[in-house]
N, C-alpha and C positions, 0 to 999 in steps of 0.2 A: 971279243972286243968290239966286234962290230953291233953287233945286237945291243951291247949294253951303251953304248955311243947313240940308238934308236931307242931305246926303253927311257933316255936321259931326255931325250929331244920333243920326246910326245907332252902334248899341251897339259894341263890339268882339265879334271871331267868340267870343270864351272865352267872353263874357257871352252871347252868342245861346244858345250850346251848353249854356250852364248852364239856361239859362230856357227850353230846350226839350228837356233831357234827359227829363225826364217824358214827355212827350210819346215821342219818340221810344222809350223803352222799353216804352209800353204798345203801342206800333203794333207793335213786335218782339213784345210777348208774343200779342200778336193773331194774328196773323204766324205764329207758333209754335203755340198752340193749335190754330188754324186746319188748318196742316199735321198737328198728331197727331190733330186733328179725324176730318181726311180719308184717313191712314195707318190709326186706325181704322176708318172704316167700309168702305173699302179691302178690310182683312182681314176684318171681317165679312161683305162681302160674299162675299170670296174663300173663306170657310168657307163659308160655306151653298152656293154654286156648285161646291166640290169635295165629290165625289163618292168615294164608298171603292169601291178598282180591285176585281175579282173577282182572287183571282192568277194567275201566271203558267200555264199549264198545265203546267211543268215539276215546279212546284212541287205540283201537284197531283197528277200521275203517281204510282205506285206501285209497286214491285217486286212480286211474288208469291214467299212465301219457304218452304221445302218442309224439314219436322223429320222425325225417324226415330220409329220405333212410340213409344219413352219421351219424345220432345218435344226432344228434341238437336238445337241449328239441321245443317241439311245443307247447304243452299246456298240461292238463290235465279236468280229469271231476272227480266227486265225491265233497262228503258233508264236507270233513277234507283236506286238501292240507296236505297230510302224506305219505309215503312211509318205508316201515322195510327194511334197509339194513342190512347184517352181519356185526359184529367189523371186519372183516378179509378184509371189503371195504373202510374202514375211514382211512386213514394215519396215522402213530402213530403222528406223528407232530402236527398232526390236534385232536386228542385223547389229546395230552400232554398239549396243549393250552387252550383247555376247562379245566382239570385239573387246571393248574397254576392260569386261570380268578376265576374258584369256589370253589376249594378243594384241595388244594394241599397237605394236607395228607390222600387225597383218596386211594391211595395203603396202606397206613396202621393202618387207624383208624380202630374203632368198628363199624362202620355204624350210628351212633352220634357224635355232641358234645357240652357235659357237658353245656360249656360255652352260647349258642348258644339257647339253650334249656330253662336255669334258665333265658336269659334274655328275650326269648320269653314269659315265664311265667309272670315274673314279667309285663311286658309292656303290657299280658292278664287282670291282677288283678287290676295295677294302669290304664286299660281306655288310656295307650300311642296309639301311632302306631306301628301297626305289626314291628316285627322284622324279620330280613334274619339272611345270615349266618349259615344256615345249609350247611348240609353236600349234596354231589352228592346224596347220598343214600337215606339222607331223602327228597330229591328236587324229586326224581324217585317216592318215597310212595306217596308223597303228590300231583302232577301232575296224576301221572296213577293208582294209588290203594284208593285213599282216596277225599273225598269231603273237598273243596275248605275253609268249616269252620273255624274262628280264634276262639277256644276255649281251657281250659286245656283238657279236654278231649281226645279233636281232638288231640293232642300236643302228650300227653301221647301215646295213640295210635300208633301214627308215632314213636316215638321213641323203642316200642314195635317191631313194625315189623320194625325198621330198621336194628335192633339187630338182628331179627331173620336172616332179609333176608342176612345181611353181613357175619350170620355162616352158610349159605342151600347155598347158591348160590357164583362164584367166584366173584371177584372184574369187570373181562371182560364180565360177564354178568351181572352183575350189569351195568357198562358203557354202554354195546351195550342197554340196556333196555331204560338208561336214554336219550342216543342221538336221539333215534327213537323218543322219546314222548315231549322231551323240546320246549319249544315255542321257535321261534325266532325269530317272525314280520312278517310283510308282509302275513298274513294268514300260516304261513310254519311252518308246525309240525315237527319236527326232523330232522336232519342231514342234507338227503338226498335233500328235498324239499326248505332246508334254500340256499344248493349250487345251487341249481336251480334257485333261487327266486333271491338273491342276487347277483351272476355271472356267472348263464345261465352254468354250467356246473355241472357234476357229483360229488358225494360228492369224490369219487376217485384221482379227478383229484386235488384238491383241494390245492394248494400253501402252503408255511411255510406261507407265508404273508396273504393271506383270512382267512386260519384255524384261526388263529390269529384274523382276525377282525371278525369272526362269535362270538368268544370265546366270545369277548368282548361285545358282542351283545347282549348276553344275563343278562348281568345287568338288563340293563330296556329296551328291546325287544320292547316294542311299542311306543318308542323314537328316538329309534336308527333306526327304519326302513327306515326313509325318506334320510336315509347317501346318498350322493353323488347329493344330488337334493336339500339341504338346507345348507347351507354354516358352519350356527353356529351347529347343528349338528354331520355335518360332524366331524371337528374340534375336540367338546368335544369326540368324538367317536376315533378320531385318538389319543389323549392323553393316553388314556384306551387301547389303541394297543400299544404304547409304552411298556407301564405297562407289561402286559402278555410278551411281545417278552420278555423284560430285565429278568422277572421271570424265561421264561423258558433257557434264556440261562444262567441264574445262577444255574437252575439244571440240567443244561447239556439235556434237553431234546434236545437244537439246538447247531448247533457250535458257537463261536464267527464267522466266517466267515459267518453263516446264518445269525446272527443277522444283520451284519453289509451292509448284500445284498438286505435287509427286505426295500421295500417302500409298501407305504400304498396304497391298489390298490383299481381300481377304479369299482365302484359300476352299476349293472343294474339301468336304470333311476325307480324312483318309485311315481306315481303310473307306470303303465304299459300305453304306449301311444297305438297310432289306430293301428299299425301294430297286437297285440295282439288279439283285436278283431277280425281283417281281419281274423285271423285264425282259428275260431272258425268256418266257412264253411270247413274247411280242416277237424278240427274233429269231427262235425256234420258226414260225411261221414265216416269216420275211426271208428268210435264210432259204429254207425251201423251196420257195415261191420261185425267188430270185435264180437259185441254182436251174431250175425249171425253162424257164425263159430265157437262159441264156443256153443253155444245153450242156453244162456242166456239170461236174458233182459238187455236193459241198463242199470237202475238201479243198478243190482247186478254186471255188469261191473264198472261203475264207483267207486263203493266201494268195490271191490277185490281185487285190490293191482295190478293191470297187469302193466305191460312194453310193449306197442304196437310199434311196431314196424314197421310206414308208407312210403308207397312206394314215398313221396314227395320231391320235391328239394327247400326245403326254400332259395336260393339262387334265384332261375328261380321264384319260389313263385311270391317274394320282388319283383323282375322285373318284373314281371304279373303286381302285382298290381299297381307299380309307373305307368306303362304306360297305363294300362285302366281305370284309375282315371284321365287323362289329359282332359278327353272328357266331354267339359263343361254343356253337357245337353240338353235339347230341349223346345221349349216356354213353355208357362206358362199351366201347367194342364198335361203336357206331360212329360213321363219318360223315359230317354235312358239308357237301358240295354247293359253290354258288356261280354259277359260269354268266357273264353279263358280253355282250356283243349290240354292238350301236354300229351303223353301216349308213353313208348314203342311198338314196331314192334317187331310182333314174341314171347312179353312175357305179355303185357297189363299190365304193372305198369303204374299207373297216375303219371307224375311227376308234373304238373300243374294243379289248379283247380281253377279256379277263377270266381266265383258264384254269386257277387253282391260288390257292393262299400261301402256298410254298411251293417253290419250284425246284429248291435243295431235296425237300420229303416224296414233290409229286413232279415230275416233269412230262406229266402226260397232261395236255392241255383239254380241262372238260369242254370248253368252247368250243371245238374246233372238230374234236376226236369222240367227245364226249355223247353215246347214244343215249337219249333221256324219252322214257314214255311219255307221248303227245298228250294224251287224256282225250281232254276236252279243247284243247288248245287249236285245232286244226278244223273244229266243227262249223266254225262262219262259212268255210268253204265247201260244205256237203252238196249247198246244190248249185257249184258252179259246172258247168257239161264240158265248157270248151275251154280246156285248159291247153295250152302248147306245152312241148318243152322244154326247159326240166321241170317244169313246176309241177305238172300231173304227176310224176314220180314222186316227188315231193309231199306234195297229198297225198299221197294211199300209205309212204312211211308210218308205223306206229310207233318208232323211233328217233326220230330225225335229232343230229348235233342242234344245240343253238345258231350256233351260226347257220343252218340251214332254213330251220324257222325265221329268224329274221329274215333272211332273201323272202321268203313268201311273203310276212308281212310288208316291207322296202316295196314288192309289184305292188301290193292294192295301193301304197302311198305312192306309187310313180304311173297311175291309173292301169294299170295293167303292162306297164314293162320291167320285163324282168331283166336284171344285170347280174351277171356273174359274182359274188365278190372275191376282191382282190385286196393285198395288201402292199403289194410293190409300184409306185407311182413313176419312180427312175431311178436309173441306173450310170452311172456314171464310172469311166477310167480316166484318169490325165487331162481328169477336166472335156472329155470328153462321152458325149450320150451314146452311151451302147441299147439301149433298152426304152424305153417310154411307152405305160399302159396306154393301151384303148380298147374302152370297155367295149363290150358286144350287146347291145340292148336288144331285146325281143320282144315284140308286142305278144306275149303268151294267155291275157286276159282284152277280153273287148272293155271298157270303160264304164259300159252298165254294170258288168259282172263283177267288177276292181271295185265299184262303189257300193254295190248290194255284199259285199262280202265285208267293206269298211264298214257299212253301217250297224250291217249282224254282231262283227267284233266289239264295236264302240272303244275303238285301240285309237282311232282318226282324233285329227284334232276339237272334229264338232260331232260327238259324239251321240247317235239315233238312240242304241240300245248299250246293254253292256252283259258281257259276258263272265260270268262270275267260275269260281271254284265249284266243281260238281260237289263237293262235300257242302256247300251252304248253300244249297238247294237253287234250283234255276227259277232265275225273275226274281233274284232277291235285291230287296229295296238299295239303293244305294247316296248313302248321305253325302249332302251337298256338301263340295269343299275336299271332297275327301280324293285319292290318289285314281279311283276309277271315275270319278266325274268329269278329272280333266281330262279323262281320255286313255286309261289301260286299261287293256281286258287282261284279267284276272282266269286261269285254266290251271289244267292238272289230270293227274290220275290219283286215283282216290279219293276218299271224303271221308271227315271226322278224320278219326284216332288210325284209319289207314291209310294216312294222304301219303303218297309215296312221291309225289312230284309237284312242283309250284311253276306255273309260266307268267309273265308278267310281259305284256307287250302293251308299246306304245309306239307310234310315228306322227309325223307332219312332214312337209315339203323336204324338212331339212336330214331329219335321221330318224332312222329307223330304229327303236332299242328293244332288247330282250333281254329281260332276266331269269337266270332256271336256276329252280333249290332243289335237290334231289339229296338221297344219303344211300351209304350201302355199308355192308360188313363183310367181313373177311368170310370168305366162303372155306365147305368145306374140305375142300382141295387146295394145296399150299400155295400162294400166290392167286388165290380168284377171288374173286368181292361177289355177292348178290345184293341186289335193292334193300333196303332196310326203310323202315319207317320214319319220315321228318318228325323231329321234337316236336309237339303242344308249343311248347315255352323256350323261346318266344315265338309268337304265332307267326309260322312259314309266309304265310299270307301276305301279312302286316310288314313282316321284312323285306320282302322281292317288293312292294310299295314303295316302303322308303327308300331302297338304294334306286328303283326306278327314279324313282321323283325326284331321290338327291343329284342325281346325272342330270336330270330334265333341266332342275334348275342352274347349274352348271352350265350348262349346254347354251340356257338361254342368255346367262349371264355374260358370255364369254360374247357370242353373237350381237347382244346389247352394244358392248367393250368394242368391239371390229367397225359396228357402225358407226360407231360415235356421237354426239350431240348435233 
């Protein structure tokens, strides 16, 4: 009776539910706070327990990159095409343009964003494709401090230390961090290497207009690299430079007057054509050099980060090479060799070095490495007595590389002093000189002797006699106007139909040149070459003239151009 007198009296479930609505939403708000309670201190925790990664070491590697005498990139060596410049070397322009392409409230976000984040996550969970749209800050975590992984984890992480690093560190070093490590095509790690790669000059130097299209480069970097060599490319590449320019001159980073002076400039060709390879004899030897003098091996040079600073004239280079590549070859089974070396008098800078016509087929440098029979080439000097040195040793050689024959020829042009040569002029880390040549001069000829040996040659600028090819008989007439008049002596081994070698020397005050033709064939043991006989056609002679004379006038042209009117 009693029970059923309480099962009458109990409320209905709608009335329970009303009269304990209250209740039950404060236990949920409990509930709830509790949990963001716990989510934050969670992350708090998880902040203060992570820790900022040192980066990858890849990321920290360095190429070593080697310029010509005027500062003209040559090439570089190392396993990362990278260089660290300070923010105090990149233009702001060139700063503010990257900004505007990927973050344009990088000055004053948290080193996140929110947005960018949740839809990363999401697009983890639902199996999408990756998401962009981070911030500079978290593009520098995730490039230099953290592994490549798309996961929540990985995610959280980054956004962990992006927080941290945007309150330890300023925003300028946040930026210089991230410009040194961003990819941007063409093999070119950061800033410095992308203004190289892309238009052959310093990230310093750098235009409103290239800043601008590097910015834009790094969208999709290994799209954009073939600009200026593929048309549609190009094109989509130039839309996206619109973009950034109009951006920045809406934040006043450029004037309206820069905007509207802004064309879209034009691109290194890509890949890199034959002239690039050609060079790579240039830093074969600079590379060595440089390892040498600093006491290093090459390995640990190429990935130290140097600034070499070579004694060469890529100008004189280019005209080496165009002109000792004209020379079509020799029959079938036979190889013509043309090695050219140009050096200062009095201080042994190499400003030419031209070592082989492929460097892919031939990497062994005839210039340098290259022992060619003297002939007749060394006879002006038979009756010097008092030679210091190394030049005596040098003399009695019936082999000597071209570049050692020039040094002898560079003494009689610097009256009798001899200078070592060298290819490495400076050395440079962090903007700082680790290394700088000083030559060693020797008076190794008295100045009677330097001139009685110039005049026997008729190699000098005013030239007494001249020394011709033993194959066209000595004291042979020589017409006015012609390549030995203004001054090269002409030598060798052999004569006629056995000329197995061609020298070609000429100097003045300024440089010393030499040109050697030689050929040889495949010996009969696998891998060895013997001397073989220079072609008739075209005459050995005639050619070590012209590419002489062609450098001469080069030489002088360039000289003309420096002094000016």
């Amino acid at each position: 009776m009693l029970s059923r007198r309480r099962h009458r009296e109990r409320a209905p479930l709608r009335i329970r539910f009303r009269r304990n609505r209250g209740r039950r939403l404060r236990r949920l708000l409990y509930a709830f706070l509790t949990l963001l309670a716990t989510l934050c201190a969670a992350a708090v925790v998880a902040y203060h327990l992570t820790s900022i990664p040192k980066p990858h070491p890849e990321t920290v590697t360095q190429s070593t990159v080697f310029l010509d005498a005027d500062g003209a990139y040559l090439g570089r060596r190392g396993p990362v095409d990278r260089q660290d410049i300070p923010l105090s070397a990149v233009p702001r322009h060139v700063q503010e343009a990257v900004i505007a392409a990927e973050n344009r409230s990088f000055r004053t976000d948290s080193g996140i964003s929110p947005k960018a984040i949740t839809r990363a996550a999401l697009a983890t969970l639902t199996g999408g494709d990756p998401q962009g749209g981070s911030t500079i800050t978290q593009q520098y975590v995730k490039n230099a401090l953290l592994s490549p992984e798309h996961s929540l984890a990985r995610k959280a992480r980054e956004a962990l230390i992006a927080i941290k690093l945007d309150r330890t560190r300023t925003k300028d070093e946040i930026l210089e961090g991230y410009l040194d490590t961003v990819y941007f095509g063409r093999g070119a790690a950061g800033i410095q290497s992308a203004a190289r790669n892309y238009f052959g000059v310093d990230a310093k130097s750098l235009t409103v207009a290239q800043g601008a299209a590097l910015a834009s480069i790094l969208n999709i970097p290994s799209y954009y690299e073939k600009a200026g060599s593929d048309p549609k490319v190009t094109a989509k590449l130039e839309n996206r430079w619109e973009w950034v320019l109009d951006a920045m001159a809406a934040s006043g980073s450029i004037t309206a007057k820069q905007r509207a002076a802004a064309r879209f400039p034009a691109f290194r060709f890509y890949p890199p054509g034959e002239t690039e390879g050609q060079r790579q004899y240039l830093i074969d030897v600079a590379a060595k050099e440089a390892a040498d003098r600093l006491g290093i091996t090459e390995d640990r040079l190429a990935s130290g980060g140097y600034s070499v600073t070579t004694t060469f004239d890529l100008a004189l280079q280019d005209s080496a090479t165009q002109l000792a590549q004209k020379h079509p070859g020799g029959e079938k089974g036979v190889r013509v060799h043309t090695a050219v070396v140009g050096m200062v008098p009095g201080d042994g800078a190499v400003r030419v070095l031209y070592g082989g016509s492929d460097y892919a087929r031939q990497s062994f440098n005839d210039a340098v490495s290259g022992a060619v029979e003297a002939g007749t080439a060394l006879d002006p000097f038979s009756e010097v007595e008092h030679a210091g040195e190394p030049l005596s040793k040098l003399l009695k050689k019936p082999a000597p590389t071209p570049l050692e024959l020039a040094s002898v020829y560079a003494t009689v042009a610097a009256d009798g002093k001899y200078t070592g040569p060298y290819t490495v002029a400076r050395i440079t880390k962090e903007g700082r000189t680790v290394y700088r040549a000083r030559p060693d001069v020797r008076q190794v000829l008295d100045e009677k002797e330097a001139l009685v040996a110039g005049a026997r040659s008729g190699a000098g600028p005013t030239p007494v006699a001249v020394a011709v090819d033993a194959g066209a008989g000595a004291g042979a007439d020589v017409a006015a106007g012609s390549a030995e008049a203004k001054g090269f002596a002409i030598a060798g081994a052999g004569g006629g139909i056995t000329r197995r070698t061609v020298w070609t020397t000429g100097y003045d005050g300024r440089l010393a040149l030499t040109v050697a033709l030689f050929a040889d064939r495949a010996g009969s043991k696998k891998g060895t070459t013997v001397p073989a006989q220079l072609p008739n056609e075209p005459s050995p002679t005639e050619f070590a003239q012209r590419v002489a004379a062609g450098i001469w006038d080069a030489t002088a042209s360039k000289g003309e151009a420096k002094d000016g009117p």
